[in-house]
C-alpha positions as CSV (number, residue, x, y, z in Angstrom):
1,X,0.0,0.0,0.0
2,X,1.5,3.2,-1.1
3,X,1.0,6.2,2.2
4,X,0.6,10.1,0.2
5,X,1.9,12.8,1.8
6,X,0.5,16.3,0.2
7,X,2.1,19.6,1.3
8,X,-0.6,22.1,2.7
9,X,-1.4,23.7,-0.2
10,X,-2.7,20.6,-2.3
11,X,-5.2,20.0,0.3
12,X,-7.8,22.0,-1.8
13,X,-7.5,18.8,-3.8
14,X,-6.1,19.9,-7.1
15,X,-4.6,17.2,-8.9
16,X,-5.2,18.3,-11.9
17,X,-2.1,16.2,-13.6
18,X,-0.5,19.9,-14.7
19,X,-0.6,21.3,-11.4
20,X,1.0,18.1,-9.6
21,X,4.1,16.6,-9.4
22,X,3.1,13.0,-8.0
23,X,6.6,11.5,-6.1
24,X,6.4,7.6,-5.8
25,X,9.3,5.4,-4.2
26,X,10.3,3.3,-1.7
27,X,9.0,3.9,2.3
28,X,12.0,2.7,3.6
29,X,15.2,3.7,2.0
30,X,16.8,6.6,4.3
31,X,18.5,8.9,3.8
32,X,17.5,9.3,0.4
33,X,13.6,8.8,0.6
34,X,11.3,7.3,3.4
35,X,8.4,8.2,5.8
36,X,9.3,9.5,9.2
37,X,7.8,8.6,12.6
38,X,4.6,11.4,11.2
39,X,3.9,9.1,8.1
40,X,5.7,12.0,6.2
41,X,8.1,11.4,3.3
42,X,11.4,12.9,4.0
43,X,15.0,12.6,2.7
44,X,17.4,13.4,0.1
45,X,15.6,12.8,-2.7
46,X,12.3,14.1,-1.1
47,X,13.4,17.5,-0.7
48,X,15.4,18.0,-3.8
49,X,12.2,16.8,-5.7
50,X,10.4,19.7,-3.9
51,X,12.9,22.2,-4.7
52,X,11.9,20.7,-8.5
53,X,8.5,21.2,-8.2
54,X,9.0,24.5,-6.6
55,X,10.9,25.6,-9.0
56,X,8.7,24.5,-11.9
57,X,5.5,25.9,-10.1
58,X,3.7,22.5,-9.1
59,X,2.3,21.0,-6.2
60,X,4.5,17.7,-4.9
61,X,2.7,15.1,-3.6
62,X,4.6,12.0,-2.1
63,X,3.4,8.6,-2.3
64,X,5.8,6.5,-0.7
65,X,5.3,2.0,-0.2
66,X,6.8,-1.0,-1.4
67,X,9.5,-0.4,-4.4
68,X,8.1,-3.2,-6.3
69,X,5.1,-1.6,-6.7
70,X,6.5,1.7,-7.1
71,X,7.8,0.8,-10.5
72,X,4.5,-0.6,-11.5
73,X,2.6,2.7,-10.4
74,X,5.5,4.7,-12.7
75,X,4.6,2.2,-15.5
76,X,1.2,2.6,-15.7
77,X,1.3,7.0,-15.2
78,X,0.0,6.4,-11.4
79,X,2.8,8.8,-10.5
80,X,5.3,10.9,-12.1
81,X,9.0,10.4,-11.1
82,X,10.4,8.0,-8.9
83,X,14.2,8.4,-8.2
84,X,16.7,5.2,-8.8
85,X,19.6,3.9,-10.6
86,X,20.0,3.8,-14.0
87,X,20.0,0.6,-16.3
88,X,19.6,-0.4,-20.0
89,X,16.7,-2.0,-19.1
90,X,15.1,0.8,-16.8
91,X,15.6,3.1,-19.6
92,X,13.8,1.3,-22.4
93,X,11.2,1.4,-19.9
94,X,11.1,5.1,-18.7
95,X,12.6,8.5,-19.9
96,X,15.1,9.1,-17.6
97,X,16.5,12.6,-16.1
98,X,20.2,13.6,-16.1
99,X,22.0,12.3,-13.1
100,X,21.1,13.7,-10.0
101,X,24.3,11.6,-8.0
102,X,26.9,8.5,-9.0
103,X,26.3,6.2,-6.7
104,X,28.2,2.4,-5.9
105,X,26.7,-0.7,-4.3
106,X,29.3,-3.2,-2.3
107,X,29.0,-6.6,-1.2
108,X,28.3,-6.8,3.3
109,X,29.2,-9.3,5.6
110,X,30.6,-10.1,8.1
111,X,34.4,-9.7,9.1
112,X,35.6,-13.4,8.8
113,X,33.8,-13.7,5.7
114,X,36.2,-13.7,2.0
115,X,36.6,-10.4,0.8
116,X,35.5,-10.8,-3.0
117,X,37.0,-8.1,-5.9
118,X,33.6,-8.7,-8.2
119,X,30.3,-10.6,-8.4
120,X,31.7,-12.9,-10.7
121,X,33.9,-14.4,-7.6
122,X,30.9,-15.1,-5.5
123,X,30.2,-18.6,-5.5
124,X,28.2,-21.2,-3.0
125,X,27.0,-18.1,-1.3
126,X,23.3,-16.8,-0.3
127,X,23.3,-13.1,-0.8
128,X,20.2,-10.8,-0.3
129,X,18.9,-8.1,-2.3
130,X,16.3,-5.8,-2.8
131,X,13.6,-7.3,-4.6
132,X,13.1,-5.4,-8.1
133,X,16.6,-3.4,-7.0
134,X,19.5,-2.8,-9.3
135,X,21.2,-5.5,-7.3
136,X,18.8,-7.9,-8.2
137,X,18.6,-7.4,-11.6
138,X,22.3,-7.5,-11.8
139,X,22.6,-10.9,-9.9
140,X,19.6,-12.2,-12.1
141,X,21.3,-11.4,-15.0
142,X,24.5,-12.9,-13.6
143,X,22.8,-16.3,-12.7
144,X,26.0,-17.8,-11.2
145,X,25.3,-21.9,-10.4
146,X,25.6,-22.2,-6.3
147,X,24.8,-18.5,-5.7
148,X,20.9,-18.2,-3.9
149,X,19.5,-15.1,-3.8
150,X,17.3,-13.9,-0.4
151,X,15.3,-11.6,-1.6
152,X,13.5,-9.2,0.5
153,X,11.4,-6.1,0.6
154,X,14.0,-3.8,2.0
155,X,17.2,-2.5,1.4
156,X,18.1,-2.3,4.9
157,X,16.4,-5.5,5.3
158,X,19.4,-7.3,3.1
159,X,22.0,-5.8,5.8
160,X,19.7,-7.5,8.6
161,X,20.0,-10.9,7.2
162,X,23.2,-11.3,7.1
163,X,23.6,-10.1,10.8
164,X,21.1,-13.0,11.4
165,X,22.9,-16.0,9.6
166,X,20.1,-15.9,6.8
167,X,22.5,-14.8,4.4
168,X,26.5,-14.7,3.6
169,X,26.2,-11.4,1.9
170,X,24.3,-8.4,1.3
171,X,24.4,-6.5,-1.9
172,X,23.0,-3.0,-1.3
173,X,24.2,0.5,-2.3
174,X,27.3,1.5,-0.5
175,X,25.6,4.7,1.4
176,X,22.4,2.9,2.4
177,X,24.6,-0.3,4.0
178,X,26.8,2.0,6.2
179,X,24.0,4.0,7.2
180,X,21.9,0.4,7.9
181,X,25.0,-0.6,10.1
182,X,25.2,2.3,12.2
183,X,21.4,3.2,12.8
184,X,20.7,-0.6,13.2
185,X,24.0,-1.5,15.9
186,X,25.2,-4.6,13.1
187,X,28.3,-5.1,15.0
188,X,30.7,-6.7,12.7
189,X,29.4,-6.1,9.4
190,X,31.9,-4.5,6.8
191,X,32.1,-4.1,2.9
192,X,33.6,-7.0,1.5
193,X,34.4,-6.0,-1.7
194,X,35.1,-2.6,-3.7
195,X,32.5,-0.7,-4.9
196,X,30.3,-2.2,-7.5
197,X,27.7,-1.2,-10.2
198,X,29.2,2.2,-10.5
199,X,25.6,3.7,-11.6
200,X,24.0,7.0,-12.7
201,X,21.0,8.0,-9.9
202,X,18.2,9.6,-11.8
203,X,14.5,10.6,-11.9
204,X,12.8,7.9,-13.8
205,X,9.5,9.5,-15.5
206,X,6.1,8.3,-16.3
207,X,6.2,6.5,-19.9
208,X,3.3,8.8,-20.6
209,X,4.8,12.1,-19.7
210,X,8.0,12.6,-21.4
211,X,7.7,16.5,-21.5
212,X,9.2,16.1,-18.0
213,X,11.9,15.4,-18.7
214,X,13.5,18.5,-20.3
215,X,11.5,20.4,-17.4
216,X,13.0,18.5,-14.7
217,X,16.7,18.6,-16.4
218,X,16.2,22.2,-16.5
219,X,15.5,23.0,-12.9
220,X,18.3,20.1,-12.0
221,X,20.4,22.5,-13.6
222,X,19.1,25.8,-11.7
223,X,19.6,23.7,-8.8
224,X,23.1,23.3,-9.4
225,X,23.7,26.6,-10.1
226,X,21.8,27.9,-6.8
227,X,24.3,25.6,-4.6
228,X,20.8,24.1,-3.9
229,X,21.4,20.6,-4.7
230,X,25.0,20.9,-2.6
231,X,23.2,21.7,0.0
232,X,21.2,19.0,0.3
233,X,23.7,16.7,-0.8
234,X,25.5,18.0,2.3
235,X,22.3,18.1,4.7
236,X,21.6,14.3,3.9
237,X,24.1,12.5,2.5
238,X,27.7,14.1,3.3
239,X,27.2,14.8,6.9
240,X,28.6,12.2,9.8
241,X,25.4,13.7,11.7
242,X,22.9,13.9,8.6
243,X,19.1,13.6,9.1
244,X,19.1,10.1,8.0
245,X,21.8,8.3,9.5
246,X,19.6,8.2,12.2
247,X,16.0,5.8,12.7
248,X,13.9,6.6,9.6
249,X,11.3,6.4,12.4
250,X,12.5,9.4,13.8
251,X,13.5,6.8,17.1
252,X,17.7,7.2,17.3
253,X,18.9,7.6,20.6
254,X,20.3,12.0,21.5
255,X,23.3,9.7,23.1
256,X,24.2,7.9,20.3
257,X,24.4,10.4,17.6
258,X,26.1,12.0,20.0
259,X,28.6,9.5,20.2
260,X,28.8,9.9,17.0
261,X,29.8,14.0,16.5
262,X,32.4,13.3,19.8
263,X,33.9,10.6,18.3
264,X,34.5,13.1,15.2
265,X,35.8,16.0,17.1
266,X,38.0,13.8,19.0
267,X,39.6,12.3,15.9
268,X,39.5,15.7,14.7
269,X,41.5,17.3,17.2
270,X,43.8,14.5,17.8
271,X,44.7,15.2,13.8
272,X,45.2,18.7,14.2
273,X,47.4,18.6,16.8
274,X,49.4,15.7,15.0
275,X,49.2,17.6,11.8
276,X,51.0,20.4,13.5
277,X,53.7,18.5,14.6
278,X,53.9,16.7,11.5
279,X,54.4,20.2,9.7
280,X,56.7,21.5,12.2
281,X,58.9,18.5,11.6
282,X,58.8,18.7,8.1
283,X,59.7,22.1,7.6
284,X,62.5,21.9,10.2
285,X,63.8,19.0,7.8
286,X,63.0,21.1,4.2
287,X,65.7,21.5,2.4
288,X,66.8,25.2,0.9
289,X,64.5,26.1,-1.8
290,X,66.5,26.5,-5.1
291,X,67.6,29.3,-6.3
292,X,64.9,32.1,-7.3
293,X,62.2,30.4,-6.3
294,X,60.4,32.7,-4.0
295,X,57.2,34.4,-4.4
296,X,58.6,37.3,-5.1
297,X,60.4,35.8,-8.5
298,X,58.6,37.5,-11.2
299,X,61.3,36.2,-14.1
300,X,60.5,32.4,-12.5
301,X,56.4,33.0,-12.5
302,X,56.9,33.9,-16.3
303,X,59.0,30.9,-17.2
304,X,56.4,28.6,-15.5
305,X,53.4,30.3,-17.5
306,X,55.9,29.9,-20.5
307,X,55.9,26.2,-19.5
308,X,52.7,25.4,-19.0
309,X,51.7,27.5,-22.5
310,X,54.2,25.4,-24.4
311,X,53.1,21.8,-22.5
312,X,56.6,21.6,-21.5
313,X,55.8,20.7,-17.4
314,X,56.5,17.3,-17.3
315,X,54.1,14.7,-15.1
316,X,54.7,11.1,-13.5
317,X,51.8,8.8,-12.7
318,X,51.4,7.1,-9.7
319,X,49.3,3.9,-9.5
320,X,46.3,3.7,-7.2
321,X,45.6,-0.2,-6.1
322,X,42.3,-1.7,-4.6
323,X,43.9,-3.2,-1.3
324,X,41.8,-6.0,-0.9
325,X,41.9,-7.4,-5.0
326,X,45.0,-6.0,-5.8
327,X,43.2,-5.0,-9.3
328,X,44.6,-1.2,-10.6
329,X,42.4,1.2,-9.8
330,X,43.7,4.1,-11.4
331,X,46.5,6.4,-10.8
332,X,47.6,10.2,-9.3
333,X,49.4,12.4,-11.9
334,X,52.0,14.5,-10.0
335,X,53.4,17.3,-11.8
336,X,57.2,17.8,-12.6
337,X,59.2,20.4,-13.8
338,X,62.6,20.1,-15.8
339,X,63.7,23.7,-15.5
340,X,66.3,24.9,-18.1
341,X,68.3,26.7,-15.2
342,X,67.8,25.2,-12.0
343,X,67.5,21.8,-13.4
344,X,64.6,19.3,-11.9
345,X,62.3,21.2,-9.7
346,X,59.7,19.2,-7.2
347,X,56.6,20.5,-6.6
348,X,56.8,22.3,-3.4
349,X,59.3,24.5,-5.5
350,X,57.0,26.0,-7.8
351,X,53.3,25.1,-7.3
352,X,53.1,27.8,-3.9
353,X,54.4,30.4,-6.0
354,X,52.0,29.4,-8.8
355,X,49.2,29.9,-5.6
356,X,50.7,33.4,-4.3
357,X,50.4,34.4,-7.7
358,X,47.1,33.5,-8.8
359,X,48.6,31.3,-11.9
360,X,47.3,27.7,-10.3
361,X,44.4,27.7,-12.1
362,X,46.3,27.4,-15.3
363,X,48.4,24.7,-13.7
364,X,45.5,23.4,-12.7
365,X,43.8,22.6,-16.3
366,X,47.0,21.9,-18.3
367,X,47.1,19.4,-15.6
368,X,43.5,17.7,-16.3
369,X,43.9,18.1,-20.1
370,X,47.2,16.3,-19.8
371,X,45.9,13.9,-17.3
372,X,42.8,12.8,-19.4
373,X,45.1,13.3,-22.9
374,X,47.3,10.2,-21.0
375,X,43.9,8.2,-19.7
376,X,42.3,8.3,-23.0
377,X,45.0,5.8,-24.7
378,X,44.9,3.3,-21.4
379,X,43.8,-0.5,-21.9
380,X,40.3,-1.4,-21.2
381,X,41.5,-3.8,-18.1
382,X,37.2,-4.5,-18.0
383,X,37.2,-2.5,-14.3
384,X,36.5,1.6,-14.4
385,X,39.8,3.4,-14.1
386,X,40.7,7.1,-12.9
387,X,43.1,9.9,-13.0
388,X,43.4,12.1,-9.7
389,X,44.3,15.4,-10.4
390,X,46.0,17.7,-7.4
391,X,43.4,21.0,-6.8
392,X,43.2,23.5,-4.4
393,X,39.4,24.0,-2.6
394,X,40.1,27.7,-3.9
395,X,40.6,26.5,-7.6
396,X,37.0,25.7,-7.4
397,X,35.8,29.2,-6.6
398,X,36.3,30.3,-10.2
399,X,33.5,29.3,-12.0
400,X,35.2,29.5,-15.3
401,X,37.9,27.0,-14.5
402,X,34.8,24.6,-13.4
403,X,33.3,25.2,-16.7
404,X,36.7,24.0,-18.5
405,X,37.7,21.1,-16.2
406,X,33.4,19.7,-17.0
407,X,34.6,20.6,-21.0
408,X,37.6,19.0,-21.0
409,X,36.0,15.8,-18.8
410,X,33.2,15.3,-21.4
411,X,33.1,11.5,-22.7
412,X,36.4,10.9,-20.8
413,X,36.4,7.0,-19.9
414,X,38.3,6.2,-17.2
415,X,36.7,9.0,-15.3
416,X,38.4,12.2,-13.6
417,X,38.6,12.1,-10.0
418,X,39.9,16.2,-8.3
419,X,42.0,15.4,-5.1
420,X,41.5,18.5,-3.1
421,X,44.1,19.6,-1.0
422,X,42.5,21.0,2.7
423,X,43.3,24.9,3.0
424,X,43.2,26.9,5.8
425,X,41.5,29.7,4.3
426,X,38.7,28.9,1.9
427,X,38.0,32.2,0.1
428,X,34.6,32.0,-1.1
429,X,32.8,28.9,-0.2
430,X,29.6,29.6,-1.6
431,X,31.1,29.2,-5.0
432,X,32.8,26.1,-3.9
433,X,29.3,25.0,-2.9
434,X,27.9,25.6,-6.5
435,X,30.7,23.7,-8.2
436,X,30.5,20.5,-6.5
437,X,27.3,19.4,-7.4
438,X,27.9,20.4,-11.2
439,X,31.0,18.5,-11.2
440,X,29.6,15.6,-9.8
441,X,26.7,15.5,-12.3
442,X,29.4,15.3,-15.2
443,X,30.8,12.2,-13.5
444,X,33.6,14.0,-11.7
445,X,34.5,12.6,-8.5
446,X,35.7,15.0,-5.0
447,X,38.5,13.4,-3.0
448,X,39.5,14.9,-0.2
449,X,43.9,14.7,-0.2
450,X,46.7,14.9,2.4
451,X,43.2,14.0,5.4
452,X,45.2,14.3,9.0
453,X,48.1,16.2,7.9
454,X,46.3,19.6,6.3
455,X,43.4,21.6,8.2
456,X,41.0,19.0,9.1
457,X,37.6,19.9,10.4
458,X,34.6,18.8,10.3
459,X,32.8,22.1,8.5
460,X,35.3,21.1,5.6
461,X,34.3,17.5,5.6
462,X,30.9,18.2,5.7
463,X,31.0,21.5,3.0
464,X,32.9,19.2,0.4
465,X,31.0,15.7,1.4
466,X,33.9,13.8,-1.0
467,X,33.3,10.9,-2.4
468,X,36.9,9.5,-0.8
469,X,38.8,10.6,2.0
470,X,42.5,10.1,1.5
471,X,44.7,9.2,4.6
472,X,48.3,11.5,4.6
473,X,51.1,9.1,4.3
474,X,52.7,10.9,7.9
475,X,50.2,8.5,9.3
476,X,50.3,5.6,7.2
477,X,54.3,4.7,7.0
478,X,54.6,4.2,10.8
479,X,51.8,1.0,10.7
480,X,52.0,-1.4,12.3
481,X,54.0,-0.2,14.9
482,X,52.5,3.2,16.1
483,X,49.6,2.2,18.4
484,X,48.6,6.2,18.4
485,X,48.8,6.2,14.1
486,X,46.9,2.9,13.8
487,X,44.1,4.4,16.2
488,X,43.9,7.5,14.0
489,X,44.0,5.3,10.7
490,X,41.2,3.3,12.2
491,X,38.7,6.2,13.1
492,X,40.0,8.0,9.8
493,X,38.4,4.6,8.3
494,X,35.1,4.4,10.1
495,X,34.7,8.3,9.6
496,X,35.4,8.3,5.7
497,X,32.9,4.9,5.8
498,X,30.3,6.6,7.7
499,X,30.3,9.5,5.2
500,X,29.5,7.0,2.8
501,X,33.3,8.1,1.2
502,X,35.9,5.2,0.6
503,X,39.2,5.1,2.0
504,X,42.5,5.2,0.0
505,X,45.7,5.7,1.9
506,X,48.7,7.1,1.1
507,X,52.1,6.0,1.9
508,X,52.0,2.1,1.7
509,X,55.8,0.7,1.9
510,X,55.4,-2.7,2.4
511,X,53.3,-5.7,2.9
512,X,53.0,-5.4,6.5
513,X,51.4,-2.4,6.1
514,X,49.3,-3.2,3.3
515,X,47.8,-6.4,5.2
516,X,47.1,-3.7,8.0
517,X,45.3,-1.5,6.1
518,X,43.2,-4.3,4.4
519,X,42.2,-5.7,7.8
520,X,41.5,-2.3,9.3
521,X,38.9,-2.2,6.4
522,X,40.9,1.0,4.0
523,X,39.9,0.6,0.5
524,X,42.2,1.6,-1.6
525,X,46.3,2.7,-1.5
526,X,49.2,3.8,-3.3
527,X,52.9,4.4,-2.3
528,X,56.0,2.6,-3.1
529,X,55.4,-0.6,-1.5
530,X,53.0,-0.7,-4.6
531,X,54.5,1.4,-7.7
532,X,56.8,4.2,-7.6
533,X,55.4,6.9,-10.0
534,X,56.5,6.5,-13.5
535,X,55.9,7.8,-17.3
536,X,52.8,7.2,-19.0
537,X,54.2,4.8,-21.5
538,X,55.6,2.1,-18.4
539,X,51.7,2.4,-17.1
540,X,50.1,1.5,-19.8
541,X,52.3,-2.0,-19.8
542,X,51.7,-1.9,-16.1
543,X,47.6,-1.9,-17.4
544,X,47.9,-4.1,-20.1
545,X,49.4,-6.9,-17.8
546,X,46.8,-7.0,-15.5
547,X,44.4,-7.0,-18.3
């Protein structure tokens, strides 16, 4: 049975099919859309479909049950839009939106259960799903011999079963299982794999009304701009202490959540005062800068816009490895310059005087267009790929070097990943706000660089809601044997997890610390226990051996 909820002005009863915008989905499937303790729909999804309507001058009205038959109400014009993850076969059933989010499923279970790198690896296993879900349409179209499906009526309810013994695994969007674990105390449930079913998250439209669609796109878009979107995005989805990590019943205890925000200041402030020392020690240690390069070296500024007009800064690529499989995940270009007078400069010998003289943004995108240049010719391996590209938070205030990193990012496969480094002083974040959501929306994904060992807080976490949080190697390189470093790592972990971010660290010498890391439940690493950085040419062999 589908509940309605109406706002206050629709209770004239106008539903004249012009004046509505009619909201179906599922009642249980926080934070993105769900009925409170009041019967009222709420969430993510919920209030950016308002802002929609608004927007477009109609009445929402929210009619929220069972997700089966919310996709039989949308197929026979009983509703409007319902919000879910795009698939060939959804779309030759329904126009579709432009994507609202990316979004990732993983594979849950418990600790002691094998960690699996794909579905294709699961076998003599029950694993639940959503009935009707994107996870059950992809394990029905995988129809592996030995592999039972549990199928159930509730997203959460797959994360349940496993924590009862009814199933081995649950496979259920990454957000909605870490939020399941935490409002729902499933002690010992983790992701057992990397994420998954890397999907588009859309408004699905009523076969009948198509018209919607370039209506809905449009407001999306007005959205965006606004920093409307962000701020929901941030409200629901990218906060440790958002709306709907708690009880969709409205029934989470104060004490827990706020467990929750002291556990995050602690960690916070145990960072801060770490990342000071860390800084302190490492400019004690800093060797001279070369020759000239000071801020106040106009002739050097010129040569390095010289450089970067004439493509002559160099670049060296770092891989990125998924801990757990050990499959390539990508890699970290880091910029080089091979000056004709002071010979090889490192990046902390130009790139703060590109900042203190307002030339970084040009770095910035001679970066990406080299960086997605280089991706363009790499092996399909058969697994999505990335290049990280360094940014500053500020780079994202200018609006015009947002509109040429989305240009230059257009039909880029692998995909562009921005690895923002924290800064003290974030000049306008407004701005910052607004470009977030449009980057995400072109499939560009925020990671958050350097975490612990730059100006950690919690505002920035929650204003930038990444998609990854990146652990500084100052914390990683002392594991296993640091018991104060492995307690950091570990909250970093949990935090990054319950933001619905993965975890990559940086920093990984050897196997000891690699087995650490995998076992303290980090996603994802790089350093030179794995590759050193090295030219494009020697990691596109690197690629075409694993594939």
């Amino acid at each position: 049975m589908a509940l309605a909820f109406a706002s206050p002005a629709t209770a004239s009863g106008d539903d004249d099919a012009r004046g509505s915008l009619r909201f179906g989905g599922d009642a249980g499937y926080p934070p993105y859309h769900f009925l409170d303790s009041r019967g009222h729909a709420d969430g993510f999804d919920v209030e950016l479909a308002r802002a929609v309507a608004d927007d477009l001058g109609l009445e929402p009205v929210f009619e929220l049950g069972d997700w089966s038959a919310a996709l039989e109400r949308l197929a026979r014009d009983e509703v409007d839009i319902v919000p879910m993850f795009w698939s060939a076969e959804r779309e030759r059933r329904f126009p579709m939106s432009d994507p609202i989010l990316l979004r990732h499923h993983a594979l849950f279970g418990h600790f002691e259960t094998p960690t699996l790198e794909s579905l294709e690896g699961l076998a003599n296993a029950r694993v639940a799903v959503q009935r009707s879900g994107l996870a059950w349409e992809a394990m029905h179209e995988l129809d592996r011999a030995g592999v039972t499906l549990v199928e159930l009526d509730n997203e959460g309810e797959t994360l349940a079963a496993v924590a009862r013994g009814d199933a081995d695994y649950a496979l259920a969007p990454t957000g909605i299982g870490y939020h399941a674990i935490q409002r729902d105390d499933l002690h010992g449930l983790v992701a057992l794999s990397p994420p998954l079913l890397e999907r588009k998250y859309v408004f699905a439209v009523a076969p009948e009304r198509p018209e919607l669609v370039p209506e809905i796109n449009g407001a999306l878009e007005r959205l965006r701009r606004d920093g409307v979107q962000n701020r929901l995005y941030v409200e629901w989805i990218g906060s440790p202490m958002a709306p709907g990590t708690g009880d969709p019943a409205g029934t989470a205890h104060p004490s827990r959540l706020a467990a929750v925000a002291a556990a995050g200041f602690l960690l916070l402030a145990a960072l801060a005062l770490l990342a000071w020392r860390h800084r302190r020690a490492r400019h004690a240690a800093a060797p001279s800068a070369p020759a000239g390069a000071t801020p106040a070296d106009a002739p050097l500024l010129a040569e390095l816009r010289e450089a970067i007009a004439r493509h002559e800064l160099g670049f060296a690529l770092q891989p990125k490895v998924d801990l757990r499989s050990g499959r390539w995940l990508g890699a970290e270009m880091l910029v080089r310059w091979e000056h004709p007078r002071l010979g090889a400069l490192e990046p902390d010998d130009f790139v703060p005087l590109a900042e203190q003289a307002n030339a970084i943004g040009e770095m910035t995108l001679y970066l990406v267009r080299q960086g997605l240049e280089q991706c363009r010719n790499w092996p399909d391996t058969g697994d999505p790929l990335h290049v990280s590209i360094n940014v500053s938070a500020n780079d994202l205030a200018d609006p015009h070097l947002v509109d040429a990193i989305i240009e230059a990012s257009r039909g880029s496969v692998p995909g562009l990943m921005l690895e923002i480094t924290e800064t003290e002083v974030m000049r306008e974040p407004g701005r910052v706000a607004e470009a977030l959501p449009r980057l995400r929306a072109h499939g560009i994904r925020i990671s958050v660089d350097d975490f612990g060992a730059g100006h950690s807080s919690l505002v920035n976490l929650r204003r930038l809601a990444p998609d990854e949080l990146k652990i500084d190697r100052s914390f990683v390189r002392a594991l296993p044997d640091s018991h104060s470093d492995g307690a950091i790592v570990r909250a970093s972990i949990r935090l990054g997890h319950e933001l619905g971010a993965s975890v990559a660290a940086e920093g990984v010498e050897d196997e000891a610390i690699r087995r650490w890391l995998v076992e303290a439940g980090c996603d994802a690493g790089q350093g030179f226990g794995i590759a050193r950085p090295m030219p494009a040419a020697e990691f596109v062999e690197l690629l075409r051996r694993q594939g």
